[in-house]
C-alpha positions, -999 to +999 in steps of 0.1 A: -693-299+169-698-339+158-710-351+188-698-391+192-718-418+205-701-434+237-693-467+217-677-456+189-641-471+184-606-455+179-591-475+151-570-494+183-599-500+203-601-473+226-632-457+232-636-421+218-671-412+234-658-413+265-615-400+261-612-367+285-598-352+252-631-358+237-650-347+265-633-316+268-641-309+237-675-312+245-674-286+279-698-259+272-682-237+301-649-224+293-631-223+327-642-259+332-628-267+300-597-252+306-595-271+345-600-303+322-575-295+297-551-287+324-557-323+341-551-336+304-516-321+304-504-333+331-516-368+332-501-366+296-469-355+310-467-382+333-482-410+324-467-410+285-437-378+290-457-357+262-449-325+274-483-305+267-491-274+283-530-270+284-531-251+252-521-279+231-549-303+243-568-293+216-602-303+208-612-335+194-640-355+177-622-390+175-594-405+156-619-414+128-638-384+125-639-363+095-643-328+110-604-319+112-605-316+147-583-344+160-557-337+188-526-335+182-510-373+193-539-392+178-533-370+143-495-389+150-504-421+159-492-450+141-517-475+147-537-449+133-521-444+102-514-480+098-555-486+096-557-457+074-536-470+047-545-500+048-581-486+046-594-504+079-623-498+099-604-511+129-573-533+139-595-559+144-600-560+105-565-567+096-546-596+084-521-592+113-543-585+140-530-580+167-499-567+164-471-553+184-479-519+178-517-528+198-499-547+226-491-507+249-529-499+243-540-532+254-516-536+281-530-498+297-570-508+285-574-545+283-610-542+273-599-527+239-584-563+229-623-573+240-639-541+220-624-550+188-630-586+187-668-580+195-665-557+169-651-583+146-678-609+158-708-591+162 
């Protein structure tokens, strides 16, 4: 499994090295993995109505990565896809930065707004 180093970015921002999806992914011991992916679910549930059961928090190596193993809502996510046809290496990257589509993420992570600017600007 691609491990990812803690600062690499989502395409929005967010920070993959350290999403509980991601680290989940990374559990060596199963029944801890399965407590995570349980705690996954239903913060999922409630915090964005998802309605997961544990067995659909799949694992994950990052929006970006290239091993196929992306979970399931950041394989749908639109600010994803947008950054992937427009062939972006981030939001911060695009003519239209920022848009409404990064306002949700960077009203629930603020420092994503900040991530992707410094990574703009380095």
């Amino acid at each position: 499994m691609q491990h990812l180093p803690d600062d690499i970015l989502a395409y929005c921002g967010l920070l993959c090295g350290s999403c509980p999806i991601h680290l989940a992914s990374l559990e060596p011991d199963k029944s801890r993995q399965h407590a995570m992916r349980i705690e996954i679910a239903r913060i999922s549930n409630e915090k964005y109505a998802m309605n997961l059961n544990p067995a659909e928090v799949t694992d994950c190596d990052g929006c970006r990565a290239d091993t196929g193993k992306i979970f399931s809502a950041c394989l749908a996510c639109g600010i994803r896809k947008c950054a992937q046809q427009k062939e972006l290496e981030s939001c911060a990257y695009c003519i239209d930065y920022p848009c409404k589509k990064l306002e949700k993420i960077f009203q629930d992570d603020p420092e994503a707004r900040v991530r992707l600017e410094k990574n703009k600007y380095p």
